[in-house]
C-alpha positions as CSV (number, residue, x, y, z in Angstrom):
1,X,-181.9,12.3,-17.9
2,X,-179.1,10.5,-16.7
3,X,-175.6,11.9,-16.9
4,X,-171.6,10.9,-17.9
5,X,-168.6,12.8,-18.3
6,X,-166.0,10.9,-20.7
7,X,-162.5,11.9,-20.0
8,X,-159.0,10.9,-21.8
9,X,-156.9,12.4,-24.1
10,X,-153.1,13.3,-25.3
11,X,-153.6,10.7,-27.9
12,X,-156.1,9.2,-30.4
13,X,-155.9,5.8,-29.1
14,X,-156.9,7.7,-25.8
15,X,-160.1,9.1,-27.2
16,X,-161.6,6.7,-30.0
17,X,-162.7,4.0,-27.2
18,X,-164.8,6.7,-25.2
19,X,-166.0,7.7,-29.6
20,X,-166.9,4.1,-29.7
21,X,-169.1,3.8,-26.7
22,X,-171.2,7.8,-27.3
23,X,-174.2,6.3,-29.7
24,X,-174.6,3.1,-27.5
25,X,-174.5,5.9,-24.1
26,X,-177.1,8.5,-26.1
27,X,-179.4,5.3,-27.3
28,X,-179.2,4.5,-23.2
29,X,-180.3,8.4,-22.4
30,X,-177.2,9.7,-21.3
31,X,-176.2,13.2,-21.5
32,X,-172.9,12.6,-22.7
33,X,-170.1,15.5,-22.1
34,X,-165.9,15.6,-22.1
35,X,-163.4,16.8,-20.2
36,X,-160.2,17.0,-21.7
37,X,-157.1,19.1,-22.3
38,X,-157.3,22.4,-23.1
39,X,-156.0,22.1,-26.6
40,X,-155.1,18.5,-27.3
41,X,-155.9,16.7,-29.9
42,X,-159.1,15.2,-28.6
43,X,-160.5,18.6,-28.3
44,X,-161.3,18.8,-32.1
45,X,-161.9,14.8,-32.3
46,X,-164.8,15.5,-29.8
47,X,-165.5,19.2,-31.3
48,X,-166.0,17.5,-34.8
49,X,-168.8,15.0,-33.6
50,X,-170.8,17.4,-31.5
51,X,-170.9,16.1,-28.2
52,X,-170.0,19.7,-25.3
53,X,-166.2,19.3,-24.7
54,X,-165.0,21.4,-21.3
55,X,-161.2,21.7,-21.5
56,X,-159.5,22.2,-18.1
57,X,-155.4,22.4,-17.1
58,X,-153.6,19.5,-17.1
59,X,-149.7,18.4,-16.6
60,X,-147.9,15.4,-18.3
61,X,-146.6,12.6,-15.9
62,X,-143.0,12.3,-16.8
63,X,-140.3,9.3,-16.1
64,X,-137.9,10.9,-17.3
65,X,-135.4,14.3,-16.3
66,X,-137.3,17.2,-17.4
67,X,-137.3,21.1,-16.7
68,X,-141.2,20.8,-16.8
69,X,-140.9,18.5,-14.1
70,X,-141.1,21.3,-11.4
71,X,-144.2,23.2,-13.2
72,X,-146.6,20.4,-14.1
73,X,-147.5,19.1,-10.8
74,X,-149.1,22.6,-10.4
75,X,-151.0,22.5,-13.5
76,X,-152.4,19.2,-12.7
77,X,-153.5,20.9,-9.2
78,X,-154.9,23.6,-11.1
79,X,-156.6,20.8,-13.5
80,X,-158.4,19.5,-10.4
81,X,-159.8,22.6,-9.3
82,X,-160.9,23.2,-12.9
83,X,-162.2,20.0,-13.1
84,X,-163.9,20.3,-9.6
85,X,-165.6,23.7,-11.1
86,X,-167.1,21.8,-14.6
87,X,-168.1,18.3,-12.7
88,X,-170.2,20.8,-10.2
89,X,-171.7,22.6,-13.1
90,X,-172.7,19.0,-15.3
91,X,-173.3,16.9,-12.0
92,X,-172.9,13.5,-13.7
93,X,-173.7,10.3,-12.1
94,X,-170.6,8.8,-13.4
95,X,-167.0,9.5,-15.0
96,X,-165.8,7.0,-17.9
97,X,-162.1,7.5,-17.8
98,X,-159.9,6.6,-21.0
99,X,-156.7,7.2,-19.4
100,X,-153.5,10.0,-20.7
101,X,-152.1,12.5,-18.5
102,X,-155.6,15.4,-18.6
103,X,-157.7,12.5,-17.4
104,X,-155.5,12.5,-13.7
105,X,-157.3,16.0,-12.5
106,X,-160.6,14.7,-13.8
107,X,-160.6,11.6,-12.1
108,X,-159.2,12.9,-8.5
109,X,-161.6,15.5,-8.8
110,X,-164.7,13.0,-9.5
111,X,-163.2,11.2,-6.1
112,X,-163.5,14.5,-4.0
113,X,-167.4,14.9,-5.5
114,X,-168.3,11.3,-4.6
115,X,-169.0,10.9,-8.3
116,X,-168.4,6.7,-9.5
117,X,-165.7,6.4,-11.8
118,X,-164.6,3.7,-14.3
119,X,-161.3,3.4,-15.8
120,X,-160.4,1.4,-18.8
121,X,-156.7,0.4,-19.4
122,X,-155.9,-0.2,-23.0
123,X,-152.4,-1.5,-22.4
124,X,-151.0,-4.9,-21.2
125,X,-149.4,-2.8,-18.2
126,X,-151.0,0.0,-17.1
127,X,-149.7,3.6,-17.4
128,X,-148.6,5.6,-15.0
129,X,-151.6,8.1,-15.4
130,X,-154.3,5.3,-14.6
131,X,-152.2,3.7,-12.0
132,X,-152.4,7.1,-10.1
133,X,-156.5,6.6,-10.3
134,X,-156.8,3.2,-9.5
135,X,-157.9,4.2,-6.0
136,X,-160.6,6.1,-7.1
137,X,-162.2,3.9,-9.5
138,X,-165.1,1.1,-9.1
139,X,-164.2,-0.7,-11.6
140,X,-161.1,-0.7,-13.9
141,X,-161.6,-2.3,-17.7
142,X,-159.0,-3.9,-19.8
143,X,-158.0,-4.7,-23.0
144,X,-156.1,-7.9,-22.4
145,X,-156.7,-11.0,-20.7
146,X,-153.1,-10.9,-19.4
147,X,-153.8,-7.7,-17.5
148,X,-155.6,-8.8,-15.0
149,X,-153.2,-9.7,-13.2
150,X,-151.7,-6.2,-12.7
151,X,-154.8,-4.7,-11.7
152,X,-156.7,-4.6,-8.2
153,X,-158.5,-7.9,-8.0
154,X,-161.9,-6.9,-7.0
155,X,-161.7,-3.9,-9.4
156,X,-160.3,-5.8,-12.7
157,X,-163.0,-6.8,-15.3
158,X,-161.9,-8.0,-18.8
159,X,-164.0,-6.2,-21.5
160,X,-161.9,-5.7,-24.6
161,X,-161.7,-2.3,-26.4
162,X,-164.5,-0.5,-27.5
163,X,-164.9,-0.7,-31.4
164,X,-166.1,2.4,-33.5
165,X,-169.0,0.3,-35.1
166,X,-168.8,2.9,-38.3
167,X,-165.3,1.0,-38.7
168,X,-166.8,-2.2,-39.5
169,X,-168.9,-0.7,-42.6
170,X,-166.2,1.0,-45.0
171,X,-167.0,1.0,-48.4
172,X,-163.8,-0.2,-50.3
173,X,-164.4,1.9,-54.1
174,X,-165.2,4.8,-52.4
175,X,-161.7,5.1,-50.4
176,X,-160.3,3.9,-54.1
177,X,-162.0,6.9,-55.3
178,X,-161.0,9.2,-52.5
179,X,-157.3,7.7,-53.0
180,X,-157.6,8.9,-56.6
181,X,-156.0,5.1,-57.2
182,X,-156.7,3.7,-61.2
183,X,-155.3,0.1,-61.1
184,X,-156.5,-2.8,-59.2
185,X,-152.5,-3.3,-56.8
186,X,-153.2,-4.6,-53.5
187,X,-153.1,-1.5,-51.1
188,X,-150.2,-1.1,-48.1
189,X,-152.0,1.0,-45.7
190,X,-149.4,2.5,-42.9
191,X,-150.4,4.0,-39.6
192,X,-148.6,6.0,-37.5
193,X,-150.9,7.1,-35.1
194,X,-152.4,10.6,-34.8
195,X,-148.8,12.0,-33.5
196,X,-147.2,10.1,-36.7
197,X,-143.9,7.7,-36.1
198,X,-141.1,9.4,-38.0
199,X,-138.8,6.1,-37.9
200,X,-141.7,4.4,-39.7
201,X,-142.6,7.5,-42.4
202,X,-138.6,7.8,-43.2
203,X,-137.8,4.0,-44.0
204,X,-141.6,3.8,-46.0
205,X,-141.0,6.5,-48.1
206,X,-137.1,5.6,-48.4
207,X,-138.9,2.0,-50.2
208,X,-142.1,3.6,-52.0
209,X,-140.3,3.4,-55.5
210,X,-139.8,-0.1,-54.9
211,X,-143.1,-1.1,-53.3
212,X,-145.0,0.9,-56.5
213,X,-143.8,-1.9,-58.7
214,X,-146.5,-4.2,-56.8
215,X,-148.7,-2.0,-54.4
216,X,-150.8,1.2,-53.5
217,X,-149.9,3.0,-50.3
218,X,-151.6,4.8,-48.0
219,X,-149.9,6.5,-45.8
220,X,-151.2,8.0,-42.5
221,X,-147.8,9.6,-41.4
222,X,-148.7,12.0,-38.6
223,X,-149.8,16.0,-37.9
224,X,-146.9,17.9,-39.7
225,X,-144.8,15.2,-41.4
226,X,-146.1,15.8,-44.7
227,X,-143.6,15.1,-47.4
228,X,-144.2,16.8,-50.7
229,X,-141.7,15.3,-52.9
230,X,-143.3,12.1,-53.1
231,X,-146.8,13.8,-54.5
232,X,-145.3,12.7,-57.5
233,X,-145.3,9.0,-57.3
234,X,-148.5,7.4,-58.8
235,X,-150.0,5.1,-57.1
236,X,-148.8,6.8,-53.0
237,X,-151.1,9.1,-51.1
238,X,-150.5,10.6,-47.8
239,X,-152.5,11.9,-45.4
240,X,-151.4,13.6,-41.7
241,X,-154.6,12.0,-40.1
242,X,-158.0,10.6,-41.2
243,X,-161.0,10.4,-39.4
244,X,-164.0,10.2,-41.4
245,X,-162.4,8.5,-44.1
246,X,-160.7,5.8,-42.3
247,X,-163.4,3.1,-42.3
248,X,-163.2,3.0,-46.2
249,X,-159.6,3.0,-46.1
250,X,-159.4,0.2,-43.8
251,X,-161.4,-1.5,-46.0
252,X,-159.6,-1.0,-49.1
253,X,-156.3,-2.2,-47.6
254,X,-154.7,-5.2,-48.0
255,X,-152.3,-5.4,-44.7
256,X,-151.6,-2.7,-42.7
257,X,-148.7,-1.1,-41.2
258,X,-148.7,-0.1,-37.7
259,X,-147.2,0.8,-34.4
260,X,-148.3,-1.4,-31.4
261,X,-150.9,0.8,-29.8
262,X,-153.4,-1.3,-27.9
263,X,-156.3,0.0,-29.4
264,X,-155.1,0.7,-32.9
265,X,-154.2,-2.8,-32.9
266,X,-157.7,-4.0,-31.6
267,X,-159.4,-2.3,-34.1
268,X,-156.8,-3.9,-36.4
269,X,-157.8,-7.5,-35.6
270,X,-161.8,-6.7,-35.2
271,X,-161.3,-5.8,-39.3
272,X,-159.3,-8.9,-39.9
273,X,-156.5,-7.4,-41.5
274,X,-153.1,-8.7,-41.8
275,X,-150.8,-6.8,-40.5
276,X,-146.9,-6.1,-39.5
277,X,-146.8,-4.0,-35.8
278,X,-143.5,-2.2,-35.4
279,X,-143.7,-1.5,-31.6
280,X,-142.3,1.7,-30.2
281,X,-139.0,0.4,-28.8
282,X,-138.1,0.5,-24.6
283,X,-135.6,3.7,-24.8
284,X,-138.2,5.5,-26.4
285,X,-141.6,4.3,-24.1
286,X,-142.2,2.1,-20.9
287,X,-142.5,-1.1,-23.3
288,X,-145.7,-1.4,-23.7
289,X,-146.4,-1.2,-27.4
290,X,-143.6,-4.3,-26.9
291,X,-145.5,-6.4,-24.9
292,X,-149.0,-6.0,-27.1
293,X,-147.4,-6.7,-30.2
294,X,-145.6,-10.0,-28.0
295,X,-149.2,-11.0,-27.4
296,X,-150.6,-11.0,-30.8
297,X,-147.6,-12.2,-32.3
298,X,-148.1,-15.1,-30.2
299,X,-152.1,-15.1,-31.0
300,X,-151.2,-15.6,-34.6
301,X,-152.7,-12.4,-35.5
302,X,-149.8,-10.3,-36.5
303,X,-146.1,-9.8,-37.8
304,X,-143.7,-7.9,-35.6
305,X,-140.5,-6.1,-36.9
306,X,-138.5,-4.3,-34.1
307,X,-137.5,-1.0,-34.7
308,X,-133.7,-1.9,-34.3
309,X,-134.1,-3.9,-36.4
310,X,-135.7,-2.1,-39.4
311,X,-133.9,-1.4,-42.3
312,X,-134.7,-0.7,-46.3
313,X,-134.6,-4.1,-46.7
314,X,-136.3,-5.9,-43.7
315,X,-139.0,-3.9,-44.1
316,X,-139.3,-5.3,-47.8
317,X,-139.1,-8.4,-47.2
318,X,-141.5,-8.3,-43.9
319,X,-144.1,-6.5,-45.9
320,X,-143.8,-9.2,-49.0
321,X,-143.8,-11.9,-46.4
322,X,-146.9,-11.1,-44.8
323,X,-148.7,-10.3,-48.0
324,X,-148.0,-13.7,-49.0
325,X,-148.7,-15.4,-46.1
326,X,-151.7,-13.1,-45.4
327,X,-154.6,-15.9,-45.3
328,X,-152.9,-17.4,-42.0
329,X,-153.4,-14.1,-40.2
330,X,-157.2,-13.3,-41.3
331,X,-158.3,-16.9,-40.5
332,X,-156.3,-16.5,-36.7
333,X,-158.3,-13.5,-36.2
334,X,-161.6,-14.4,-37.7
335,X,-161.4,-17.6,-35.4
336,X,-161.0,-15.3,-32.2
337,X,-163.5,-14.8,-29.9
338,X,-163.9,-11.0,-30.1
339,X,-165.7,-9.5,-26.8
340,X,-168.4,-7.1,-27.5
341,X,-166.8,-4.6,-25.0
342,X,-169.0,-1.6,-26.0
343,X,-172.6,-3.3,-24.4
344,X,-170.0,-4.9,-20.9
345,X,-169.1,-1.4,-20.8
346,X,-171.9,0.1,-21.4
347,X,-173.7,-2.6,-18.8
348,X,-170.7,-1.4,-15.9
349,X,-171.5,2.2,-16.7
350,X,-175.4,1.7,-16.0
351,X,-174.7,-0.5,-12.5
352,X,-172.3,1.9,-10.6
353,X,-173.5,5.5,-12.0
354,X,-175.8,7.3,-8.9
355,X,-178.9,6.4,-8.6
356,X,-181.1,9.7,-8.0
């Protein structure tokens, strides 16, 4: 049977692309295991859909003045030794790297075993932790044309991100059902990503009374930024993270609220739906979130709202704007040539693995 380690992690966005590509690796007859951290959150993400998850040491990769500065470089060393130890035991023919910080010690460690790796960059600039593996990598994917031209030339392909085909097949009435919702409003659905954006949950909930005159929300806000006094409000929900569930809220929604993460925002224009990014600003990131949200704004594909520039009533009259204007955006995505980038993947992963 033949054999690949997926790798990536810190985030969602840095797990659901390897998700995506699993049935189409197992329908190939891959073994398919994971390396990850030892207790982030793609640990239970992979844990939940059964595939064996190996968690080894890892360190962040900080640009900024920081105490754990001086301890992490040793945990990634550690993570390369652990990683060394589990790549020994699975001995797969290739590594698919997702990118965050864990997947650093898996990736040098794959070098140091002669085992082929593949990267995939999800950003229009890429990070800091897959710019450290770009040397050990046959091939490096990406999400946006525009990339390329950061990348190694005889390394870069452009694929897309891989799409979760279970996101294409909600079922509208059942997440109705699930939502507990008994009119027939459009539906807000907000996302803010499997760590949450608080700047994003406070000025939402700050407007809920006001959007409830016209709208359902949904609203994804984030492990442990639960706010209980709104449970009151008919017609608002709020979840810390959906997984299972998502598909059929995806497809319930109307337009969709979201930061600018490359592949939330993929999966965002593969469904069609119209939506307004709010991109984490500079001070807070390297820009990236920026740049994507630059690049479909320019597509036609979504609204953008800075986060300097968000207040009660911006985000109002952003979120009535692109409601009433929502036609534009679906028929600018529907009319974009959407890559299939789980079967290019899948195709790279099957010409560079070892042959035995």
């Amino acid at each position: 049977m033949k054999k690949i380690v997926l790798t990536g992690g810190g985030t969602a966005g840095h797990v659901t692309p390897n998700i995506a590509l699993i049935p189409g690796l197992i329908s190939r007859g891959y073994e398919v295991s994971y390396v990850g951290s030892l207790n982030g959150i793609e640990k239970k993400l992979i844990e939940d859909i059964g595939i064996p998850y190996y968690g080894v040491s890892s360190g962040k990769l900080r640009r900024y003045l920081d105490v754990k500065n001086l301890s992490d470089p040793f945990r990634v060393i550690k993570g390369i030794g652990d990683s060394r130890k589990v790549l020994k035991k699975l001995d797969p023919d290739i590594v698919f790297s997702k990118g965050g910080y864990v997947a650093v010690p898996v990736v040098m460690a794959a070098k140091s075993r002669k085992i082929p790796v593949i990267i995939h960059e999800s950003d229009m600039t890429p990070g800091l932790a897959n710019r450290m593996c770009f040397s050990s990598a046959a091939r490096i994917c990406c999400n946006f044309p525009e990339t390329l031209k950061n990348l190694p030339e005889d390394k870069a392909v452009y694929t897309g991100s891989p799409i979760r085909a279970e996101l294409l097949n909600g079922d509208a009435a059942r997440a109705k059902a699930f939502c507990g919702f008994t009119n027939d409003k459009p539906v807000i659905l907000s996302i803010g990503g499997s760590l949450g954006a608080v700047a994003i949950n406070d000025c939402l909930r700050s407007i809920v009374p006001d959007l409830l005159k016209e709208f359902n929300i949904i609203h994804l806000c984030g492990k442990g930024n639960l706010d209980r006094s709104l449970d009151a409000f008919q017609g608002y929900v709020q979840y810390e993270y959906i997984s299972k569930e998502l598909p059929d809220l995806f497809a319930l929604a109307d337009i969709v609220i979201s930061r600018a993460g490359a592949n939330a925002i993929c999966e965002i224009a593969a469904l069609a739906k119209p939506n307004l990014l709010i991109p984490l600003p500079a001070e807070a990131s390297r820009g990236d979130q920026i740049l994507n949200a630059e690049s479909f704004e320019h597509q036609g594909f979504s609204m953008v709202l800075k986060q300097e520039n968000m207040t009660r009533q911006t985000l109002i009259d952003a979120i009535h704007e692109l409601f009433n204007t929502k036609d534009q955006y679906i028929a600018a995505m529907k009319a974009a040539k959407q890559n299939d980038a789980v079967t290019t993947i899948l195709d790279l992963i099957d010409k560079y693995r070892r042959q035995r």
